[in-house]
VMD Tcl script that builds the backbone (N, CA, C; Angstrom):
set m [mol new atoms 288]
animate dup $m
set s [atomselect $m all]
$s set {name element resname resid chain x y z} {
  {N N UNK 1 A 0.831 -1.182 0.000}
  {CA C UNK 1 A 0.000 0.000 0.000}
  {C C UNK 1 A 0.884 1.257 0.000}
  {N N UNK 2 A 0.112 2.504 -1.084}
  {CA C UNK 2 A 1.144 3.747 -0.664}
  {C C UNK 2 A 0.215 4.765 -0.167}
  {N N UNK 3 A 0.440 5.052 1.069}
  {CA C UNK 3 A -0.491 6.535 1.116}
  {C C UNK 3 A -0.068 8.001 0.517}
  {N N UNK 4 A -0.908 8.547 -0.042}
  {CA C UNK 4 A -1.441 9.020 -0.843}
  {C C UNK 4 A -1.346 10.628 0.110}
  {N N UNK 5 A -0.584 11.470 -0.017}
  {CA C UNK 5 A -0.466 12.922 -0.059}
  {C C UNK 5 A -1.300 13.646 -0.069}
  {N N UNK 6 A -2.277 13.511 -1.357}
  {CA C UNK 6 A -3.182 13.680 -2.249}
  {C C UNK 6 A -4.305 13.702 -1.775}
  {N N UNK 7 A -4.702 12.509 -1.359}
  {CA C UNK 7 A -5.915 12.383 -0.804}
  {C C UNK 7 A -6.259 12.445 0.444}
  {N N UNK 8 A -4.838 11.139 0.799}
  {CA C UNK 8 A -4.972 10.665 2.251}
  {C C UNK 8 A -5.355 9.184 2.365}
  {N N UNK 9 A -5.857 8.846 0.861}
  {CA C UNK 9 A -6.083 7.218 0.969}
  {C C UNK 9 A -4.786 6.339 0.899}
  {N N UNK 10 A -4.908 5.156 1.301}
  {CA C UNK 10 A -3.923 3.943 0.897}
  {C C UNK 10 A -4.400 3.493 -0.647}
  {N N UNK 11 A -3.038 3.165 -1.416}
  {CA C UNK 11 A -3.317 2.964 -2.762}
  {C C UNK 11 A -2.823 1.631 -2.903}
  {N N UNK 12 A -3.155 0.578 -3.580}
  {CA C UNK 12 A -2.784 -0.100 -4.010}
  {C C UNK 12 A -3.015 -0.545 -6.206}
  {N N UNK 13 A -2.129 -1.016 -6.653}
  {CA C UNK 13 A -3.094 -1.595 -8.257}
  {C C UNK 13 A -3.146 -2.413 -8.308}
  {N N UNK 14 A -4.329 -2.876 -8.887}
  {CA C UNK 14 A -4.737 -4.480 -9.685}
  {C C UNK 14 A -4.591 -4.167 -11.096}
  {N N UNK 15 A -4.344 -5.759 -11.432}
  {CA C UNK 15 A -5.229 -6.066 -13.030}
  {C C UNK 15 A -5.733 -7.531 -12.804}
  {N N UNK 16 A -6.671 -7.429 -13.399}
  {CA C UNK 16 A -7.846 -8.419 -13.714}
  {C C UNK 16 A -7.798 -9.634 -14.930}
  {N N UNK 17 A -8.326 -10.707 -14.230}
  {CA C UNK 17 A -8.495 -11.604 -15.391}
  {C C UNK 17 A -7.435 -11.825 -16.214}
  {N N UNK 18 A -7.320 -12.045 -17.458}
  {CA C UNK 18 A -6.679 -12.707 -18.191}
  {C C UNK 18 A -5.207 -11.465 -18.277}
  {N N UNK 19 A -5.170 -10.718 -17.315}
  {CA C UNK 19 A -3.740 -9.629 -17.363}
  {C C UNK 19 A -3.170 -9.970 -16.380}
  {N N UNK 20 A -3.365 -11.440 -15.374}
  {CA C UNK 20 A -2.872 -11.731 -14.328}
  {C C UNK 20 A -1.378 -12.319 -14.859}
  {N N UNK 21 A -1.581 -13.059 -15.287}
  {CA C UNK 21 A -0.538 -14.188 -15.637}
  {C C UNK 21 A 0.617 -13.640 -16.532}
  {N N UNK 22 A 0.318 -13.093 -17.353}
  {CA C UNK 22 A 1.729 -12.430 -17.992}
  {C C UNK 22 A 2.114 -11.222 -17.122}
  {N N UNK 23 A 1.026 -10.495 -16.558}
  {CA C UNK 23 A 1.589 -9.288 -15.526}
  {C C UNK 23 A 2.956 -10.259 -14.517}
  {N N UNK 24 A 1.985 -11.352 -13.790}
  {CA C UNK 24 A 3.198 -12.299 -12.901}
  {C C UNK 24 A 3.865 -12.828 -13.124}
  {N N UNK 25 A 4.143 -12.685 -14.530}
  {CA C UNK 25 A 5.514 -13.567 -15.125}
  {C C UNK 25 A 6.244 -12.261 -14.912}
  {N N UNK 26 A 6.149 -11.415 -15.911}
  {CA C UNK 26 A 7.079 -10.023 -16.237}
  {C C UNK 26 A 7.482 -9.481 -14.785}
  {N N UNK 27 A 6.331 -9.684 -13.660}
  {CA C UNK 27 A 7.189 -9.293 -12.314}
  {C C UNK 27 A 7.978 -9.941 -11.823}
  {N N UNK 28 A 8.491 -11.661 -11.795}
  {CA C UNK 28 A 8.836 -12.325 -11.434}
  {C C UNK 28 A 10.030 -12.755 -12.057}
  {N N UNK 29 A 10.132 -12.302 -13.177}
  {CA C UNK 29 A 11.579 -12.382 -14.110}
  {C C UNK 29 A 12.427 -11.298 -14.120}
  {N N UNK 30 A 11.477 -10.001 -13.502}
  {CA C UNK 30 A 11.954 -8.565 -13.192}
  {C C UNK 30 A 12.374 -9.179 -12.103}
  {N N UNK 31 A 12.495 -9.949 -11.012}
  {CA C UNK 31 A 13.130 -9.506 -9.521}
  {C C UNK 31 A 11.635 -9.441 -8.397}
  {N N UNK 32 A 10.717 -8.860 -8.778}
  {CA C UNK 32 A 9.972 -7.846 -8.211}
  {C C UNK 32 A 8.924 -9.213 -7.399}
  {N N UNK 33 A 8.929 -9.511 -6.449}
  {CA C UNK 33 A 7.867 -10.310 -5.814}
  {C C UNK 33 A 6.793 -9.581 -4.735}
  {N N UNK 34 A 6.816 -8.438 -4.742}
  {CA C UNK 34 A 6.044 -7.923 -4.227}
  {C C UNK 34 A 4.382 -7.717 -4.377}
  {N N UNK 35 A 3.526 -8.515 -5.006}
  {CA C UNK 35 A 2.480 -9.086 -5.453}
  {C C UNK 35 A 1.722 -9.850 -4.337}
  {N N UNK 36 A 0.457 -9.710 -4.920}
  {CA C UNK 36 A -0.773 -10.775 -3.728}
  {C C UNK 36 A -1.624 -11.265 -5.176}
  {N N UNK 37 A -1.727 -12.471 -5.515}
  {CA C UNK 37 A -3.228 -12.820 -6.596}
  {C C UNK 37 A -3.936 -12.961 -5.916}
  {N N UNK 38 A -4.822 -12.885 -5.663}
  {CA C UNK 38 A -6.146 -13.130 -5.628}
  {C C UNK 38 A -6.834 -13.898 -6.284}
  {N N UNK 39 A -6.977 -15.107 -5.995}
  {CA C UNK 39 A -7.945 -16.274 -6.835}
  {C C UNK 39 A -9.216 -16.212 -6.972}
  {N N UNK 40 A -9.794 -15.818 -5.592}
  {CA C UNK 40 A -11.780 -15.813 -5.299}
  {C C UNK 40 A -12.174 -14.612 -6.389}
  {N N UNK 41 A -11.180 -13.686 -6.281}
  {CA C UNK 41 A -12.039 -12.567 -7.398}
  {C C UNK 41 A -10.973 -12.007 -8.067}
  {N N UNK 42 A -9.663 -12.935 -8.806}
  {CA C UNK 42 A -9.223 -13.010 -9.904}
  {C C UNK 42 A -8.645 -11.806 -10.467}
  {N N UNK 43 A -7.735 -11.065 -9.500}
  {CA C UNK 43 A -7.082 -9.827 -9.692}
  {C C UNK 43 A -5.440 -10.125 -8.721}
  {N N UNK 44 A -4.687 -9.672 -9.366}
  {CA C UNK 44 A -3.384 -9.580 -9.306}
  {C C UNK 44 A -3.232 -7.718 -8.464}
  {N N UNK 45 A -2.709 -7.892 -6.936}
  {CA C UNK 45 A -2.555 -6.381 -6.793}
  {C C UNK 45 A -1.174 -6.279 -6.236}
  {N N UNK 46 A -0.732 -4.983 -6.133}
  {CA C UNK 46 A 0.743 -4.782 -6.392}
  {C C UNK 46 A 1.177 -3.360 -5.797}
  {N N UNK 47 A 2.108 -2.933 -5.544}
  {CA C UNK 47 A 2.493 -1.755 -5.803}
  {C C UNK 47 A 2.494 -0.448 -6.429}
  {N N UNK 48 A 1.926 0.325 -6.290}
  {CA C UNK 48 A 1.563 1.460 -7.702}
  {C C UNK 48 A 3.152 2.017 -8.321}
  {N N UNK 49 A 3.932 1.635 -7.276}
  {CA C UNK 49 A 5.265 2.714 -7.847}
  {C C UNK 49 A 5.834 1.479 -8.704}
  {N N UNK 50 A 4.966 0.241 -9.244}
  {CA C UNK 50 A 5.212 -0.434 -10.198}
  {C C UNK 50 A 4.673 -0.561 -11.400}
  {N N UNK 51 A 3.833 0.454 -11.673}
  {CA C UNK 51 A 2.807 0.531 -12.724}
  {C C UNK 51 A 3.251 1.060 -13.891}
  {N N UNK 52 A 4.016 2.156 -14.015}
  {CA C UNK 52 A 4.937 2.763 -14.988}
  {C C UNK 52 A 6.009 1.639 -15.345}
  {N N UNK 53 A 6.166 0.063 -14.777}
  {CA C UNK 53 A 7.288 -0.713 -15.116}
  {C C UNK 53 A 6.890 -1.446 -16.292}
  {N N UNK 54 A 4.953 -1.198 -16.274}
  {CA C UNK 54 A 4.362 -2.069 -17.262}
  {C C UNK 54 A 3.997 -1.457 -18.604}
  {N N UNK 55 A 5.054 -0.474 -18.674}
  {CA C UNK 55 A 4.845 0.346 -20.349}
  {C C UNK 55 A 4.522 -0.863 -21.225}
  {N N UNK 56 A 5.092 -2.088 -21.553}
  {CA C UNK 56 A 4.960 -2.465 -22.753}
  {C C UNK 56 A 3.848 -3.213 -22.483}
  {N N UNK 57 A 3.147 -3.258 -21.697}
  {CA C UNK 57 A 1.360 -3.897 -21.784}
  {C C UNK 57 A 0.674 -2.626 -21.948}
  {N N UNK 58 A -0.195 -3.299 -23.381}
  {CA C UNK 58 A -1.613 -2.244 -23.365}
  {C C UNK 58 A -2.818 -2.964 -22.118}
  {N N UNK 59 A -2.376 -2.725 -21.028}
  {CA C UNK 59 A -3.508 -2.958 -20.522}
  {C C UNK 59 A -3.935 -1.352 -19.013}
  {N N UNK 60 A -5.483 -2.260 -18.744}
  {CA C UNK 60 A -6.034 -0.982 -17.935}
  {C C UNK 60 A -5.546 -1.494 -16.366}
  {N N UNK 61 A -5.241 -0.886 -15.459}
  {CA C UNK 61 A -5.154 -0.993 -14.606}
  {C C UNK 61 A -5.706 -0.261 -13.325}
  {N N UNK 62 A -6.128 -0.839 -12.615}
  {CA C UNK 62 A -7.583 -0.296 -11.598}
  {C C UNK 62 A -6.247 0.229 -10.335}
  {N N UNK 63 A -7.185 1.599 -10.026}
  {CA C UNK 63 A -6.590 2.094 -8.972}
  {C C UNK 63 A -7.325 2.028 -7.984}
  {N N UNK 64 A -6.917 1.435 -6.822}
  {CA C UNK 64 A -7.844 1.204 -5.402}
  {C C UNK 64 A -7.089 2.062 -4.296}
  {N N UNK 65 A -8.239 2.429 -4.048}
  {CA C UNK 65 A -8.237 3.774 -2.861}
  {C C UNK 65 A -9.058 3.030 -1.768}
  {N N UNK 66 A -8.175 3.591 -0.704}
  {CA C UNK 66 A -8.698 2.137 0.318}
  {C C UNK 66 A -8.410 3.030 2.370}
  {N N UNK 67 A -9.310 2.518 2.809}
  {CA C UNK 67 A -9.278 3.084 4.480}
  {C C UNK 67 A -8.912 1.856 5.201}
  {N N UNK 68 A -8.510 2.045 6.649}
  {CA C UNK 68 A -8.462 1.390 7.430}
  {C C UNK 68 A -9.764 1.757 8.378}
  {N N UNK 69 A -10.703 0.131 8.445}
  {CA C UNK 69 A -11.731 0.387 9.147}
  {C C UNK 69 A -11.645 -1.061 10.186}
  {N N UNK 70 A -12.676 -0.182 11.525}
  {CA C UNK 70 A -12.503 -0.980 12.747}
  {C C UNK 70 A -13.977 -1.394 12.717}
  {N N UNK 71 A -14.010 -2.645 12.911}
  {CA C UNK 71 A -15.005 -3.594 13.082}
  {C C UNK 71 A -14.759 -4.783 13.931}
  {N N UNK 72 A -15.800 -4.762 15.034}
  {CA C UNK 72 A -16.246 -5.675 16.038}
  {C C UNK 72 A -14.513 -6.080 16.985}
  {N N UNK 73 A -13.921 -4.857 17.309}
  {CA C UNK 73 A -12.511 -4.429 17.291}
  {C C UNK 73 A -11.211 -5.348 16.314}
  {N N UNK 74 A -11.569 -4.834 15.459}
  {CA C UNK 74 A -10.815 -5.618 14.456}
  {C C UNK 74 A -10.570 -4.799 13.637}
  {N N UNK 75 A -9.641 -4.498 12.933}
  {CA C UNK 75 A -8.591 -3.692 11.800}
  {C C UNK 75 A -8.901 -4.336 10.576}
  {N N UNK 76 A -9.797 -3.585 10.018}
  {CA C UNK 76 A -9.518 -4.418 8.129}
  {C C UNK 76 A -9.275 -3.225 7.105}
  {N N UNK 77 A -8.700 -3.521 6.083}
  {CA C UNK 77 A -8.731 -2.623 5.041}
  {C C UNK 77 A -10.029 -2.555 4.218}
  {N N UNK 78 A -10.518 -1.391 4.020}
  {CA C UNK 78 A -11.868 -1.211 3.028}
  {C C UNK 78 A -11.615 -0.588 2.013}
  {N N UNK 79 A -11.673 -1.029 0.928}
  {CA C UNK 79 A -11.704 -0.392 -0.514}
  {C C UNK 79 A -12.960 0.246 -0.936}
  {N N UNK 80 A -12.667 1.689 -1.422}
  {CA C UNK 80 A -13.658 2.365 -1.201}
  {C C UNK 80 A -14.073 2.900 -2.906}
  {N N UNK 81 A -13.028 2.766 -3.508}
  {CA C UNK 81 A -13.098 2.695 -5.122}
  {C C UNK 81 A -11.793 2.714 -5.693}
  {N N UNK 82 A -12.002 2.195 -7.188}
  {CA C UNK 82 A -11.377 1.452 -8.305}
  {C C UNK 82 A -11.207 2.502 -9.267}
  {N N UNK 83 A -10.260 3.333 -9.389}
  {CA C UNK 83 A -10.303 4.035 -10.757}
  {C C UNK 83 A -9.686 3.244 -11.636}
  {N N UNK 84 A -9.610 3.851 -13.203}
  {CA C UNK 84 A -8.477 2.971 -14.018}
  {C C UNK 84 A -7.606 3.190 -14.291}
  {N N UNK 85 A -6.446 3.585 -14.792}
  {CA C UNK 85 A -5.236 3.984 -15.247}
  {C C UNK 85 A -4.801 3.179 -16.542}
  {N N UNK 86 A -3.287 3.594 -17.021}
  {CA C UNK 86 A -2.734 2.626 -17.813}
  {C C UNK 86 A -1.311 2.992 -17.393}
  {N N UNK 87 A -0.215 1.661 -17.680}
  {CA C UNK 87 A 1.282 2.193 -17.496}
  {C C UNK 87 A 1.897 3.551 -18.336}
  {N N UNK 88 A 0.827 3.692 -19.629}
  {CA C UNK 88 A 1.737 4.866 -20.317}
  {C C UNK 88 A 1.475 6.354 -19.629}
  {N N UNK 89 A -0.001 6.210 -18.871}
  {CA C UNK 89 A -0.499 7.944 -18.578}
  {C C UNK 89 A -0.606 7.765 -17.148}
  {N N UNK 90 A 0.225 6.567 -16.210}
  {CA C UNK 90 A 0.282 7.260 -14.873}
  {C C UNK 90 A 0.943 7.699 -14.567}
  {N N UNK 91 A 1.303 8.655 -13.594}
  {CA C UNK 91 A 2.223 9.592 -12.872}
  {C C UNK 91 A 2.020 9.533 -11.594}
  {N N UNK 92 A 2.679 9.010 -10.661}
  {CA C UNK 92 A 2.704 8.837 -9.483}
  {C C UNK 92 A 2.225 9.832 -8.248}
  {N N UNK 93 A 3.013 11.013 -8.695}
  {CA C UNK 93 A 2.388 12.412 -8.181}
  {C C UNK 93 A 1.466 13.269 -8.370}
  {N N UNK 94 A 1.090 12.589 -9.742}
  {CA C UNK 94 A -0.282 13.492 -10.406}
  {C C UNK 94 A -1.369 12.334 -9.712}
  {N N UNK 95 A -1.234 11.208 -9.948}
  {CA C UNK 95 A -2.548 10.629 -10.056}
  {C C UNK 95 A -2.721 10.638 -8.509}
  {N N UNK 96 A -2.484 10.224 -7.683}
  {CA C UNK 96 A -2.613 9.684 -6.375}
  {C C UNK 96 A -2.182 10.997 -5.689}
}
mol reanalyze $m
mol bondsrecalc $m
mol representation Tube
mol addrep $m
């Protein structure tokens, strides 16, 4: 997660579906294991200050803006929305 200046949210990115598997190859031959998949709902999430690494995929990538919420005294993260992005037009300081 990166918090966010900007807003104040925690950021994390996904990609979805069929952008899982070559996204986790290209991170994993990069060095970069810093990744969670997600199987139940089939999204790959990651680092945002890794998103600009994925210039040579045309793909969309969802930006999650996310709180820390307390329930039944318990700490969970809540995602509160998904924008989209792509590796060629994000900017780390602009977007977030």
């Amino acid at each position: 997660m990166y918090f966010s200046q900007t807003d104040y949210f925690l950021k994390s990115a996904k990609v979805f579906g069929e952008d899982n598997a070559p996204v986790q190859r290209f991170f994993e031959k990069n060095g970069f294991d810093n990744f969670e998949v997600n199987e139940e709902y089939n999204y790959l999430e990651f680092h945002v200050s890794q998103i600009r690494s994925l210039k040579k995929f045309d793909i969309e990538i969802g930006l999650s803006s996310n709180v820390f919420e307390t329930r039944e005294g318990e700490r969970y993260i809540r995602e509160l929305k998904v924008d989209v992005t792509t590796p060629q037009t994000f900017r780390l300081s602009v977007d977030i």
